[in-house]
N, C-alpha and C positions, 0 to 999 in steps of 0.2 A: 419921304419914307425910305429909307435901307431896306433894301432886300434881306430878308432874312435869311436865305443860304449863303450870305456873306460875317455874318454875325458868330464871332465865338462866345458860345453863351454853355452853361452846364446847369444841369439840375442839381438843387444842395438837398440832401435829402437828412430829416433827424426823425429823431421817437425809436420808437423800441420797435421791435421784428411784430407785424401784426397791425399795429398801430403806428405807420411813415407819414411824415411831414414831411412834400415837398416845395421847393420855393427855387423860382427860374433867375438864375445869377447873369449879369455878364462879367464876361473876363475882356476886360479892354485895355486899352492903353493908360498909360500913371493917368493923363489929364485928362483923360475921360472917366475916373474911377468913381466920380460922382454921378455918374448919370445913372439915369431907373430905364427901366423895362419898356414899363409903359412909355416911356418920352421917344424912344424909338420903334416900339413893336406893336402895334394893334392888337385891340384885344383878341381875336382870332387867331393871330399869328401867334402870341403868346402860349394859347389854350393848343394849336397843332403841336409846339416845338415842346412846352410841356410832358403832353400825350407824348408822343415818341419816343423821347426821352426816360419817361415813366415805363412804358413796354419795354425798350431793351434793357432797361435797368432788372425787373424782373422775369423778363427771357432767360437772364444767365442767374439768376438764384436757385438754388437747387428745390425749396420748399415749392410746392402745389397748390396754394392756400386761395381762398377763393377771392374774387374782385369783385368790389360794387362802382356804378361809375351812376352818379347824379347828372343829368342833362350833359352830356360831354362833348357835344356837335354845335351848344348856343354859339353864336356868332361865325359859325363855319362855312363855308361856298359849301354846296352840292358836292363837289369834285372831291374836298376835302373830306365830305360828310359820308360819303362811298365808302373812302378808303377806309378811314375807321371803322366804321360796320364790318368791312369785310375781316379788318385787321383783329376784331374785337369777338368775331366769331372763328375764328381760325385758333386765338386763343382759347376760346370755348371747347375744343377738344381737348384739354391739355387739364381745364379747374373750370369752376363753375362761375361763372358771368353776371353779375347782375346789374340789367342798367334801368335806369331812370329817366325818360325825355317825355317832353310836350310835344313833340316833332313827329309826325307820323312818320312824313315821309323816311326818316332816320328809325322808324319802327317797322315799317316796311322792306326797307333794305336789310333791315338786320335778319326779317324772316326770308326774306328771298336769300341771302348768302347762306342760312343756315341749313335751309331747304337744298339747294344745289350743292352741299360739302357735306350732306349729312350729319349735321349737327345738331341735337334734339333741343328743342325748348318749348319752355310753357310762355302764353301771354295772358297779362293781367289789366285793367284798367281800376285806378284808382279815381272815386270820385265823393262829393259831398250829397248830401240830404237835407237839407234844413240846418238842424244843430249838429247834426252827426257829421263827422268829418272821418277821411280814410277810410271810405269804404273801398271795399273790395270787391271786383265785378270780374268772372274767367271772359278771356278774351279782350280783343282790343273795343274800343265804342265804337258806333255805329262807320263812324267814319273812316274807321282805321280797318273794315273787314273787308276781305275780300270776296267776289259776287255772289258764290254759293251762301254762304253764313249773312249776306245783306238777305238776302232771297224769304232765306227762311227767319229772317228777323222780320222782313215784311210781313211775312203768312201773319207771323204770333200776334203783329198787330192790327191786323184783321180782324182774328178771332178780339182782339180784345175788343175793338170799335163794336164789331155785331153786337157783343153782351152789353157794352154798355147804351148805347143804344133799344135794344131791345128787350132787354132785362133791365136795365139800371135807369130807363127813362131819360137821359142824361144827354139832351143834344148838342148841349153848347161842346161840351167834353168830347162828344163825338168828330162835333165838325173841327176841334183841335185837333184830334187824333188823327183823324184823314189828310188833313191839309198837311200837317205835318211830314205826315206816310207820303204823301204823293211830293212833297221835296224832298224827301230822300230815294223816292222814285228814281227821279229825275237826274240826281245824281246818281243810280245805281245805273243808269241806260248810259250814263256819261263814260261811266269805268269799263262795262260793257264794250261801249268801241273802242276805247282806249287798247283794252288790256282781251279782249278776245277777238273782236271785229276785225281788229286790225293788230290783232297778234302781237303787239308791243312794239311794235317798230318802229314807232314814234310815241312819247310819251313825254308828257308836259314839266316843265321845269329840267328834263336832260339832257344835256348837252348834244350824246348822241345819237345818230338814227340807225338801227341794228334792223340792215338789210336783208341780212342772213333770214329775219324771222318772217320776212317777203315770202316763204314759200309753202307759208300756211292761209296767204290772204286771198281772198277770192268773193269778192259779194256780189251775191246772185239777187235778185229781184223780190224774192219772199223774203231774205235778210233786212234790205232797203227796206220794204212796206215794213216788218215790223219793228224796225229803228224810228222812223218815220211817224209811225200812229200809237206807238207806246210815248215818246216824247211831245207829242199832239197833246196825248191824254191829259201828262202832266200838267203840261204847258197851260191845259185850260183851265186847272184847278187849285193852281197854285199862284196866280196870275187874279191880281183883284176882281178887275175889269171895269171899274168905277163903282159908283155909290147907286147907281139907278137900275145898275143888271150884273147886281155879284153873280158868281158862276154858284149855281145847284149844286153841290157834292153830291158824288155818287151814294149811291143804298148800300149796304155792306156786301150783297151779294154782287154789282159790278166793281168793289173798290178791291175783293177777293179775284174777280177774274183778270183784273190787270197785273195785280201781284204773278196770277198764274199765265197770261201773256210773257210777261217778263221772264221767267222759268222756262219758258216754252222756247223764247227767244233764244236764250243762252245755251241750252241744248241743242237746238239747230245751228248755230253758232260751233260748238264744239265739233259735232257730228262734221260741220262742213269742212272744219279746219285739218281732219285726219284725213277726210276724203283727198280735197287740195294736196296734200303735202303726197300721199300714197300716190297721187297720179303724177305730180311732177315728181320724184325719184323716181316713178319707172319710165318718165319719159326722160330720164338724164339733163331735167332741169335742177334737181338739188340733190346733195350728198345724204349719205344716208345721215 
């Protein structure tokens, strides 16, 4: 493979102002002028040098005209998938943005750059029904929210487990509901340490570990217990256990108070993190 900051390649771009065709050329040597892209660039590499290409190109056009970008991060490293994000909200000040991905983490980074530049945006998830296709749902899915909005996505389906359940007779539908609830649980205590616990200072699939956010971490004993027996919880319910002692699901009224454990958790959680951080800058352990 050729490095591609050694590759003289240009963007050819055709169509009319509004609607551009572009297509990634190389400029090479006479006896190379048969060769393609693909024979030497990976598709990644292709899709960065593209993108970059395409931004400066519209950097220097004087029009304002908005950009849609379909999946623009497929085949890209993390590293690579950052910078775009940051690159693609930074143009978001400027026209209006519209992207497209399956990628959370690259929906994730777009709201965290947007969030720390002040950049406003709305999130949508697109999903199917049966026959109906493209629907429309505010916010990202389950798995793309961050812990308050999982929190309260728990509550709702709580309330819904009790009614059918208790109104709607409906067990089997329940014990779905729950089992279900309680691995998303399980995953919401997951993001929890990740992303409050332990302040982001490490987090999975990045590269690096952001020390600096060391001076909000501090777990005290009631933290531990309730990391500890809210993932017990899950752990028990979502966990078959064989065929001769499935585990009992809870009643709605304890499947309500672990949601509300969880709540409780992330509050004391925050509360502690300000505390932490207030006592080492005044003790000239961290800047303001």
């Amino acid at each position: 493979m050729v490095s591609a900051s050694k590759l003289d390649v240009v963007l050819e771009m055709t169509g009319q102002k509004g609607a551009r065709m572009q297509q990634l050329m190389l400029r090479t040597a006479p006896q190379h002028v048969r060769a393609k892209v693909s024979d030497i660039l990976s598709e990644g590499e292709q899709r960065v040098i593209a993108m970059a290409l395409f931004l400066a190109e519209i950097g220097i056009e004087p029009g304002r005209s908005g950009l849609i970008f379909d999946d623009p991060v497929s085949s890209l490293d993390h590293l690579r998938r950052e910078k775009i994000a940051k690159r693609l909200v930074l143009e978001a000040k400027q026209r209006q943005i519209i992207v497209f991905t399956h990628d959370l983490a690259f929906a994730w980074a777009l709201k965290d750059f947007a969030e720390d530049n002040g950049v406003r945006f709305v999130d949508r998830h697109i999903f199917s029904a049966g026959q109906k296709k493209g629907i429309c749902g505010d916010g990202l899915p389950f798995e793309g929210k961050k812990l308050g909005a999982r929190v309260n996505e728990l509550r709702e389906q709580a309330k819904r487990a009790k009614k059918v359940l208790e109104e709607e007779h409906n067990n089997e539908l329940y014990n779905d509901i729950v089992r279900n609830s309680y691995r998303r649980m399980r995953d919401t205590w997951e993001l929890l340490i990740e992303e409050d616990l332990f302040a982001g200072t490490v987090k999975r699939f990045r590269r690096s570990i952001e020390t600096s956010k060391l001076r909000y971490v501090s777990v005290d004993d009631a933290e531990a217990s309730a990391v500890y027996n809210g993932m017990t919880r899950c752990s028990n319910f979502t966990h078959e256990g064989g065929a001769e002692a499935p585990p009992a699901l809870p009643d709605p009224g304890e499947f309500l108070a672990d949601v509300e454990a969880l709540a409780a958790a992330l509050k004391m959680i925050d509360e502690n993190k300000k505390a932490t951080e207030k006592r080492r800058v005044e003790a000239g352990l961290a800047a303001h």
